[in-house]
matplotlib code that plots the C-alpha trace (Angstrom):
import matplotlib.pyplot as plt

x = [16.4, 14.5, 12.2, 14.1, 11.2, 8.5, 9.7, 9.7, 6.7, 4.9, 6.3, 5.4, 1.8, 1.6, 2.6, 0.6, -2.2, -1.2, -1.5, -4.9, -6.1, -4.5, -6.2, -9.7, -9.2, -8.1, -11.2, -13.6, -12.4, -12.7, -16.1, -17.2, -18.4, -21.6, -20.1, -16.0, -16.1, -13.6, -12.4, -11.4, -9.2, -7.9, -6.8, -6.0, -3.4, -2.4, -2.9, -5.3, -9.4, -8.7, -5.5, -7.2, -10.3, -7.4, -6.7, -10.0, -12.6, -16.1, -15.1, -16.0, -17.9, -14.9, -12.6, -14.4, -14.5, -10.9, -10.1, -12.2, -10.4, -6.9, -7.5, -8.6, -5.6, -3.6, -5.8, -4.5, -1.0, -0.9, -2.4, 0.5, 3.4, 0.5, 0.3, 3.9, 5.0, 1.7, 2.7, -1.1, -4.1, -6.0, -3.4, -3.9, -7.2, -6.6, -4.5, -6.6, -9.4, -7.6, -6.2, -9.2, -11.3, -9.0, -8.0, -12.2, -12.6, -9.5, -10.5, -13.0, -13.3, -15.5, -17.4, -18.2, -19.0, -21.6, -22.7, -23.6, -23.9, -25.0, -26.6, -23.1, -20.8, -23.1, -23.1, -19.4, -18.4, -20.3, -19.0, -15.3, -15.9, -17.1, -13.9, -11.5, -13.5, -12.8, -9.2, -9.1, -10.4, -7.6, -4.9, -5.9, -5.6, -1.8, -2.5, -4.9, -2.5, 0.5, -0.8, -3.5, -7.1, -9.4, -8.7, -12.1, -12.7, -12.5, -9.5, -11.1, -14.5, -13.1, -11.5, -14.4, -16.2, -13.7, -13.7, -17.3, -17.7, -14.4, -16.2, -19.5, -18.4, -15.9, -18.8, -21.4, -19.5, -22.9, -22.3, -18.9, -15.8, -13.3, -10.0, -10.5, -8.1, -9.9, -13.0, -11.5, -9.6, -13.3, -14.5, -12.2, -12.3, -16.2, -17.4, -14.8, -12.3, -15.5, -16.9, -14.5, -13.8, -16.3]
y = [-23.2, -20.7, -21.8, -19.1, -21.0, -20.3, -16.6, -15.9, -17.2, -15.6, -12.4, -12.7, -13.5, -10.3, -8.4, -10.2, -9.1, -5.4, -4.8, -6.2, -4.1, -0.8, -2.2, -2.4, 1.1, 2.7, 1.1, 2.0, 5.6, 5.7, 3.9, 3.3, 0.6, -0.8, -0.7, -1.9, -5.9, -8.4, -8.3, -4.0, -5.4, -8.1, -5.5, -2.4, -5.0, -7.3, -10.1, -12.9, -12.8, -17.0, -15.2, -13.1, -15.3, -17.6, -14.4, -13.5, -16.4, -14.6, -12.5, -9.3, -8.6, -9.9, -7.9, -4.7, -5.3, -5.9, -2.4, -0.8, -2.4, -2.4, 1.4, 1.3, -0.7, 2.2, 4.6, 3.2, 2.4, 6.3, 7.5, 5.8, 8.0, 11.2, 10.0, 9.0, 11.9, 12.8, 13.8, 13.9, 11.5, 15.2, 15.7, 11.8, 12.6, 15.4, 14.9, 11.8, 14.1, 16.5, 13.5, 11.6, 14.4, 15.5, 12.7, 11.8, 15.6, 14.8, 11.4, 12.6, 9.0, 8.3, 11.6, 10.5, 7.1, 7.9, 10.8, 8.4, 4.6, 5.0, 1.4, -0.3, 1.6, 2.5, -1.0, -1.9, 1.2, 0.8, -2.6, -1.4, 1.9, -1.0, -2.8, 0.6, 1.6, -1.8, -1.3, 2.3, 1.0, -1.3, 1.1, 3.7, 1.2, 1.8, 5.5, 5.2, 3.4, 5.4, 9.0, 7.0, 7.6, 7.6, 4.6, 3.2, 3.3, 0.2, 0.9, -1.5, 0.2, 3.8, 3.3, 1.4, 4.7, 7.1, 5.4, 5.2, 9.0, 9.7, 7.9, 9.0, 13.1, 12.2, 10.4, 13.3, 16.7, 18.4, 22.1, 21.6, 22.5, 19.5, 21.1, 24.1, 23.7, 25.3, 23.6, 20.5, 21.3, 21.7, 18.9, 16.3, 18.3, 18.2, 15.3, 12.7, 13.2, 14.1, 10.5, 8.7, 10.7, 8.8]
z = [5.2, 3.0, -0.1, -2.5, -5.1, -2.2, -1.9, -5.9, -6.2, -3.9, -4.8, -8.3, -7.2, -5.4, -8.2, -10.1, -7.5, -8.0, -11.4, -11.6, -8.9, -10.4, -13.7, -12.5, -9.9, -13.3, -15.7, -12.7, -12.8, -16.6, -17.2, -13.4, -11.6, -13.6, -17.1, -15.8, -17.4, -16.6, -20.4, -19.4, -17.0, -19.1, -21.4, -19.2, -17.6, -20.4, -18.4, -19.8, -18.3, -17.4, -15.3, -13.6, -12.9, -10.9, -9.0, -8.4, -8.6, -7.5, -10.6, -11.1, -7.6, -5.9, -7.7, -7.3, -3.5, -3.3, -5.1, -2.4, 0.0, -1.4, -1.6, 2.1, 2.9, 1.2, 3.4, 7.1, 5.6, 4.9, 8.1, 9.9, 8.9, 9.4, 13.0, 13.9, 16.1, 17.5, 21.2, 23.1, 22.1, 21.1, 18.3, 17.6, 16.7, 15.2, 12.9, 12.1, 11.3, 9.3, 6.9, 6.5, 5.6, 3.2, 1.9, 0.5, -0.2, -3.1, -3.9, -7.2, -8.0, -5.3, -5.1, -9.3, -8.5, -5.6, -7.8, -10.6, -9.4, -5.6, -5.7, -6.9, -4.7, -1.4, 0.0, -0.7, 0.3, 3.7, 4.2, 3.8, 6.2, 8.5, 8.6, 8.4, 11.5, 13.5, 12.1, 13.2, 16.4, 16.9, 16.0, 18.4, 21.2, 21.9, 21.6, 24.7, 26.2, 25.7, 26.6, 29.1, 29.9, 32.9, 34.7, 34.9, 31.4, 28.9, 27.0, 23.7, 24.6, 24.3, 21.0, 19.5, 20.4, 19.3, 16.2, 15.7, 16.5, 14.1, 11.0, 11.9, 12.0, 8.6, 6.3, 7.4, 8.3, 7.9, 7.9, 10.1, 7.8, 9.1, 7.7, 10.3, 13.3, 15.5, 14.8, 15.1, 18.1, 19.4, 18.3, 19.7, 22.5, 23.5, 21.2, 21.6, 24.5, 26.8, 25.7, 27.4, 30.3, 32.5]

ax = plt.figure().add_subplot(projection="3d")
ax.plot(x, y, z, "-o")
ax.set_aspect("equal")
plt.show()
């Protein structure tokens, strides 16, 4: 029998959830990390700072590192319809590449925030590109297994590679324009195909 009391409540609670987080992602892009107080979000969201406290108990550290990672959660959920479709593991990556890149080149937010409070963001930023790229690493495992790989090769090893290398070449293009296809098509080609070859 289903808890119809269970099932409301939960659902309020995640709405609850939501609109805090949008709160605090909006009075981070307005005033940014450092200067973004609980009572900001208390207001931004009209829901009380004792409320929100419930919700987020370490306070205003936890709640920034739960923005960070709700937007990384929005991130992955995103790159799943981009990749539905894909019909080889070299347009996997691709097209991985291609949304990534141009998915941190549009988010200003970030660019402002590393710009001006490198210290707040830096190592909560790192922490969260730690856990996408474990994430990342997990979802590509089907992929491999799908359109196959070199027999010999760790299918878990491979994608923890190709993720690595994916993350690595996406934080720090250098001088390598990442929304080129043909420089891409390179790329995945030499770089990260080649790597798991063997």
């Amino acid at each position: 029998m289903t808890n119809n009391y269970s099932t409301s409540s939960t659902h309020r609670t995640d709405q609850i959830t939501q609109r805090i987080l949008e709160a605090a992602f909006n009075c981070v892009v307005r005033w940014g990390v450092a200067k973004t107080t609980m009572e900001d979000v208390a207001r931004e969201c009209n829901i009380s700072r004792a409320t929100i406290y419930r919700y987020f108990p370490g306070g205003r550290e936890e709640l920034v590192q739960s923005v960070i990672a709700w937007q990384a959660g929005q991130f992955l959920a995103d790159l799943y319809e981009v990749l539905h479709g894909a019909q080889s593991l070299q347009e996997i990556l691709e097209r991985l590449i291609f949304f990534s890149s141009d998915y941190l080149r549009n988010l200003e937010v970030l660019d402002r925030l590393l710009a001006t409070e490198p210290d707040a963001v830096i190592p909560k930023l790192t922490t969260e590109i730690n856990l996408m790229a474990s994430t990342v690493s997990g979802f590509l495992v089907p992929y491999l297994r799908e359109f196959g790989i070199n027999t010999q090769v760790n299918i878990h090893e491979a994608a923890d590679y190709l993720a690595r290398m994916l993350f690595s070449f996406i934080s720090s293009p250098g001088d390598l324009d990442l929304q080129d296809r043909a420089k891409v098509s390179d790329l995945v080609r030499v770089e990260l195909l080649s790597g798991i070859a063997h």
